[in-house]
C-alpha positions in Angstrom: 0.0 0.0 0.0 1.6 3.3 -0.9 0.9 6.6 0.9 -1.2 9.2 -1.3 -0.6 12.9 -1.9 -4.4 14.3 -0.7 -4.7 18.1 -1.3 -6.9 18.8 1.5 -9.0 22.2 1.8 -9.5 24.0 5.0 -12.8 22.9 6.4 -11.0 19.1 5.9 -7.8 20.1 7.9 -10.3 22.0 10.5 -12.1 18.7 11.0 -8.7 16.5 11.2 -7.7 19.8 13.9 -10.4 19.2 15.8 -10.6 15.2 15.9 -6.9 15.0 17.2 -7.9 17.4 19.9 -10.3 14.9 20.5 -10.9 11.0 20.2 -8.6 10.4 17.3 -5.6 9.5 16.3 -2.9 9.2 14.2 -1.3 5.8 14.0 1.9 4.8 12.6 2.9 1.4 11.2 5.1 -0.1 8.6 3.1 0.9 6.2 2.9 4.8 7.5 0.9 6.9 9.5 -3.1 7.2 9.2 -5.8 9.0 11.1 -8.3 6.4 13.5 -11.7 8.2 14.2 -13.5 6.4 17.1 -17.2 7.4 18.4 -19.9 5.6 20.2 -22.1 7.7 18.2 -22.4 6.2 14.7 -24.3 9.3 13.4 -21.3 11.6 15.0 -18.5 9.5 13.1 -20.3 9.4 10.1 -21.0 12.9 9.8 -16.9 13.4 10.5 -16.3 10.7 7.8 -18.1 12.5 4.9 -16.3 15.4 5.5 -13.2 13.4 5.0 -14.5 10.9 2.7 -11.5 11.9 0.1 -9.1 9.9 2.6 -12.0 6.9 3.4 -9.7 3.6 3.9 -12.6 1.5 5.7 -15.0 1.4 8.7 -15.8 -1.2 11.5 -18.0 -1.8 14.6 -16.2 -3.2 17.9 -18.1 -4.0 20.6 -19.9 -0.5 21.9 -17.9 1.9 19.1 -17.6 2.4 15.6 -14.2 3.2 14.0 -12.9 4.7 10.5 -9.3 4.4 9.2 -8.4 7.2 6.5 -5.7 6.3 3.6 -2.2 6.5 4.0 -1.0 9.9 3.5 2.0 12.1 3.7 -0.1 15.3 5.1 -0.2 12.7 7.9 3.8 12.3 8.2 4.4 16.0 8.0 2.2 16.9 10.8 2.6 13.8 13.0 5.9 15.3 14.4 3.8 18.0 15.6 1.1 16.2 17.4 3.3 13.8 19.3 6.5 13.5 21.6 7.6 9.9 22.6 4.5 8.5 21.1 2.0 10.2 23.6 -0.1 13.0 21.9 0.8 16.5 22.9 -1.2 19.7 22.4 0.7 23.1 22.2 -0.8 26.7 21.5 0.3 26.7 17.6 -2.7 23.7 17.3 -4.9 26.2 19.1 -4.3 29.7 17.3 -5.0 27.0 14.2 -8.7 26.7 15.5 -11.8 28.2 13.4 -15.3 27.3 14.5 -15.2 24.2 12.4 -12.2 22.5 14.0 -13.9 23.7 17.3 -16.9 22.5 16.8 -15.4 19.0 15.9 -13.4 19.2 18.9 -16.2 20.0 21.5 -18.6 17.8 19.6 -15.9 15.1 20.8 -15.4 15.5 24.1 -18.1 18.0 25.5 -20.0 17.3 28.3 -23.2 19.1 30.1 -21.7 19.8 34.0 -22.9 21.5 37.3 -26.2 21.4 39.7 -28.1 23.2 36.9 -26.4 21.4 34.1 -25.6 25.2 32.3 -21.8 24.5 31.9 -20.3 22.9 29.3 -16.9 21.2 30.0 -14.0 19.7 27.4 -12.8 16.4 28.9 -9.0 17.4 28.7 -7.8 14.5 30.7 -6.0 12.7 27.6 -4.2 16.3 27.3 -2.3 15.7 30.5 -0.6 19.3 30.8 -1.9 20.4 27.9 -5.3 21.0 29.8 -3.5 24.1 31.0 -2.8 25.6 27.3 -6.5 25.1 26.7 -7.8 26.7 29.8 -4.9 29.7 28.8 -6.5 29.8 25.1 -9.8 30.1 25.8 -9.5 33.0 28.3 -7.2 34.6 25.9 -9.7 34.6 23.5 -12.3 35.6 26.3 -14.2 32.7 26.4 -14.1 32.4 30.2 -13.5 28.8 31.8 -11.9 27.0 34.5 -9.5 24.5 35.0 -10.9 22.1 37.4 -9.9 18.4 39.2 -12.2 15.5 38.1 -10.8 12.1 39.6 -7.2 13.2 39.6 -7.4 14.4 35.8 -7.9 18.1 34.3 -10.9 19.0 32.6 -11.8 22.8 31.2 -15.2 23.6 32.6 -16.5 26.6 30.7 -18.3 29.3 32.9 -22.1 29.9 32.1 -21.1 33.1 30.3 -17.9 31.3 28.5 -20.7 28.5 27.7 -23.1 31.0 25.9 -20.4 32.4 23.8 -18.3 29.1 22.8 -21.6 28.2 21.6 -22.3 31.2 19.7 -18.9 30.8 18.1 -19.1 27.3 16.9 -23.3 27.0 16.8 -23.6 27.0 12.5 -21.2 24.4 12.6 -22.7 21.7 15.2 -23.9 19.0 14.0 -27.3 18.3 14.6 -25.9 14.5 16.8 -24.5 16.4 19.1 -27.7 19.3 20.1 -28.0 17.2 23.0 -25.4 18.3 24.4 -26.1 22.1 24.4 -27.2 23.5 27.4 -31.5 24.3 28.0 -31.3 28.2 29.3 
């Protein structure tokens, strides 16, 4: 199997951004280095695979997710170095200031979660970041979208505040995919 030469647009780059912030990633092998998508939400993966389907290698179902393997491709090997230091993914603030509202929506539509009494807050489950949690609580109250860096279980996660809740989602709201409204806050 030889690796291809995909040119890629934006919005596809933005959604491979905001995946590898999230639940994929990139694998290397003898052959070379691929993207893995993972979801437990067919209809989420599916709607990040069409976006992508240009790079489509094959799908599977194991056990309670579904999976999708792109081609081989050397957009892959030039950014790998990037994304990971002694085989552990890494996060730094260059991925960050990379960000549009399509790569964040990908992101958050990957690891968001509804948190607090009144269930108002969103939060990004950071915990796979390890110290890269802190560069995304820096980022996003850089870019005034207030949050918090909080403790869950020994692990960082970015809880957004009420008001950084309201406008994250009024940054990234054209871009959600419909899958993943449950997930948005009932004001």
């Amino acid at each position: 199997m030889n690796k291809e030469e995909i040119e890629l647009n934006d919005d596809q780059k933005q959604v491979i951004l905001g995946t590898l912030l999230g639940n994929s990633q990139l694998v290397q092998d003898k052959v070379g280095i691929c993207l893995l998508m993972r979801s437990s939400s067919k209809e989420w993966l599916d709607a990040k695979a069409d976006s992508l389907e240009c790079i489509h290698r094959k799908r599977w179902k194991k056990k309670a997710n579904y999976y999708w393997q792109s081609k081989y491709l050397t957009y892959f090997d030039k950014i790998y170095p990037g994304w990971y230091r002694d085989g552990e993914k890494s996060i730094t603030m260059k991925h960050l200031n990379l960000m549009t509202p399509i790569g964040l929506s990908v992101w958050w539509g990957d690891l968001s979660c509804l948190v607090g009494k009144s269930r108002l807050n969103i939060c990004l489950r950071t915990q796979n970041l390890r110290e890269g949690a802190k560069i995304v609580h820096k980022f996003f109250n850089e870019i005034s979208i207030p949050c918090n860096l909080n403790v869950v279980r020994g692990k960082n996660v970015v809880v957004f505040t009420v008001e950084g809740t309201k406008k994250f989602l009024n940054l990234i709201g054209q871009h959600l995919h419909p899958s993943r409204y449950h997930l948005i806050p009932r004001y």
